[in-house]
C-alpha positions as CSV (number, residue, x, y, z in Angstrom):
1,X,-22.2,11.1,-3.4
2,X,-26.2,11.3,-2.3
3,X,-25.1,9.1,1.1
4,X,-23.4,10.0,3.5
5,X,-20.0,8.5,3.6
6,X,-20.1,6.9,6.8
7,X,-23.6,5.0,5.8
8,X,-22.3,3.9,2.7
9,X,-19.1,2.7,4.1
10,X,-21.4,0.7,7.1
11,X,-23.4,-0.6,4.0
12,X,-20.9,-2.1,2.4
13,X,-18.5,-3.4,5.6
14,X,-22.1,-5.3,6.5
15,X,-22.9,-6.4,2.9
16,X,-19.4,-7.7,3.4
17,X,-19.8,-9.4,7.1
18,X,-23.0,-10.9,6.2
19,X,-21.1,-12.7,3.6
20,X,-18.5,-14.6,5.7
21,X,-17.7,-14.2,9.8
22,X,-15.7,-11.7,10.7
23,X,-13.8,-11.0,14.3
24,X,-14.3,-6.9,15.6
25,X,-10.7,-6.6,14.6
26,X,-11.6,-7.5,10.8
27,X,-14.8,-5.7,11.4
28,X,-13.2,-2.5,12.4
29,X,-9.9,-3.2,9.6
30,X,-12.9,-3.4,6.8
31,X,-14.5,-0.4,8.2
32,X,-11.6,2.0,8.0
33,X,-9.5,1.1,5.0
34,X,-13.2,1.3,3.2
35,X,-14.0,4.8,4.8
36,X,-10.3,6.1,3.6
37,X,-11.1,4.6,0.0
38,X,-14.4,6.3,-0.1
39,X,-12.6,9.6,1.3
40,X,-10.6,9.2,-1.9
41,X,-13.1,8.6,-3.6
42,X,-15.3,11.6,-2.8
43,X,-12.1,14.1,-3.1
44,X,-11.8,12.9,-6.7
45,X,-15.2,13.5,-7.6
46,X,-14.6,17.3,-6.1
47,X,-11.7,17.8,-7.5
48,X,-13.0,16.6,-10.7
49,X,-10.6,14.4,-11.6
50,X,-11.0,10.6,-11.8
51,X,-10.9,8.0,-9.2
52,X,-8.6,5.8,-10.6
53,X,-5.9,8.9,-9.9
54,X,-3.3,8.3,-7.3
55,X,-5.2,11.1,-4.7
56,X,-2.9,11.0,-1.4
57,X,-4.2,8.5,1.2
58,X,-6.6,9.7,4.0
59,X,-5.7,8.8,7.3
60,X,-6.7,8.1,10.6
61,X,-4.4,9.1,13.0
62,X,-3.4,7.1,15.7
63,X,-2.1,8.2,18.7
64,X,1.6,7.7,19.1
65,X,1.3,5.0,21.6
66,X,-0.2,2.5,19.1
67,X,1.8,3.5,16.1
68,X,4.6,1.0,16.7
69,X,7.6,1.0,13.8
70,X,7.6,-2.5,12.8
71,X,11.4,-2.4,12.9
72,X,11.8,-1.6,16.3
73,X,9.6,-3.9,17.8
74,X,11.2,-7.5,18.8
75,X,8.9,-10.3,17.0
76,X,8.9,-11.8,20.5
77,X,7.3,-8.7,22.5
78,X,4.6,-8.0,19.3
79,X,2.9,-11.2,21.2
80,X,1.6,-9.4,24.3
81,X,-0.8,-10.2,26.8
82,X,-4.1,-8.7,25.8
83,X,-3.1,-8.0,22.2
84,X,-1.2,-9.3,19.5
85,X,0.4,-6.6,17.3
86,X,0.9,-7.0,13.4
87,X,4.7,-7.0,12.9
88,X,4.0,-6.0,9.4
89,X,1.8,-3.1,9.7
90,X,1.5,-2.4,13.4
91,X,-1.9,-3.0,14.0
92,X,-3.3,-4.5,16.8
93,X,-5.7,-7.6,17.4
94,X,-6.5,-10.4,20.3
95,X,-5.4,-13.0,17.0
96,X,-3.5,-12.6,14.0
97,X,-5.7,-14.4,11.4
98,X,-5.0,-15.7,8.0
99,X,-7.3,-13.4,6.6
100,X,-5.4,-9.9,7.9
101,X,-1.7,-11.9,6.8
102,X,-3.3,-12.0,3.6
103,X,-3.6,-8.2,2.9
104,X,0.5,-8.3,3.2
105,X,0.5,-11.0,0.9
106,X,1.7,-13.8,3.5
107,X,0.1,-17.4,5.1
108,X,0.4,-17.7,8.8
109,X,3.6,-20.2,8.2
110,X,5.2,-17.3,5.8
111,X,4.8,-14.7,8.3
112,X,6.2,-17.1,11.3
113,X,9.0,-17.8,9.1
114,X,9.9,-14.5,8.5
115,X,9.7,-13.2,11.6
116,X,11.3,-16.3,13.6
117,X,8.4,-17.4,15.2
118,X,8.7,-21.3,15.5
119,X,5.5,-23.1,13.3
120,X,3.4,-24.1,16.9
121,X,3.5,-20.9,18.4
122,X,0.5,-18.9,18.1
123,X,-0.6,-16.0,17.0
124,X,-3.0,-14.6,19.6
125,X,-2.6,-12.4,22.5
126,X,-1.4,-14.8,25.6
127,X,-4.9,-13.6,27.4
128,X,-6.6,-15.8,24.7
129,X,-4.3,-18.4,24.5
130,X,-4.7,-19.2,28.0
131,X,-8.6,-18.8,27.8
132,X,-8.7,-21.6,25.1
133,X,-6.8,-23.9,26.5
134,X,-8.6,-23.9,30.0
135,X,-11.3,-24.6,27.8
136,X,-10.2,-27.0,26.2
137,X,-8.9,-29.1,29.4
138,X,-12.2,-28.4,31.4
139,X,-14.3,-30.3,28.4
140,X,-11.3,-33.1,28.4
141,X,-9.7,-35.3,26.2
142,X,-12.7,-36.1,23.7
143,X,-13.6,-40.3,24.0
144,X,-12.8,-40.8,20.6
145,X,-9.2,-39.0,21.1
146,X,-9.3,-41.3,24.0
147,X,-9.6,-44.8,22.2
148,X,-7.5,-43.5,19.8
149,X,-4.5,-43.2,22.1
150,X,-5.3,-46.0,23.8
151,X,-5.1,-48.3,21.3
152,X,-1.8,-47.0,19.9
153,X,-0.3,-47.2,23.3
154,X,-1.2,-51.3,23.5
155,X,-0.2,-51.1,19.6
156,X,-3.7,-52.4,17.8
């Protein structure tokens, strides 16, 4: 490859961000699984053989401390309070989103299910949680909302 790998993978990961919004964590998940597939990439093309070989998987390590076995870890506890880690994979993010579930192939309501989290709780680190909803009571009950339950309280 001409490019360096590092500039290509930034290329693309922004390509890729100026398409949709993306949070840090989806950012950061975008930059590394594309760096690893361009590592493979790049050995295939030494090695002369081609890329659509199974070449073994580069990987960042991670220090022991975040690698958490997804078996040992109580679904309860992987909800922390400035972190939220992926039960399936054991990554770690302030939210969970829809869009990181989908790269194990589950919805927000699959992954609760399976993991025994009831449908209302969220999927955020309890930092954030608590940040939003201070929020949300400091710019009050929207008047619309407000009519709204009005007027089913005096049944109209």
């Amino acid at each position: 490859m001409s490019k360096k790998l590092f500039e290509l993978c930034a290329e693309l990961v922004m390509a890729q961000a100026s398409g949709r919004s993306m949070t840090t964590e989806e950012m950061e998940e975008a930059l590394l699984k594309t760096f690893s597939t361009l590592q493979k990439i790049q050995k295939a093309e030494d090695m002369g053989v081609p890329a659509s070989i199974q070449i073994p998987e580069v990987r960042e390590e991670r220090p022991a401390a975040e690698a958490v076995p997804k078996a040992a870890m109580d679904p309860k506890s992987s909800i922390q309070e400035d972190r939220v880690i992926c039960l399936e994979c054991g990554s770690q993010f302030r939210q969970l989103t829809a869009n990181h579930l989908k790269s194990h192939g589950l919805t927000p309501r699959e992954y609760k299910k399976k993991w025994g989290f009831r449908l209302k709780d969220s999927l955020a680190a309890k930092s954030l949680t608590r940040a939003r909803s201070e929020a949300a009571k400091e710019r009050g009950i929207p008047d619309k909302l407000r009519e709204f339950l009005e007027s089913r309280k005096h049944g109209h």
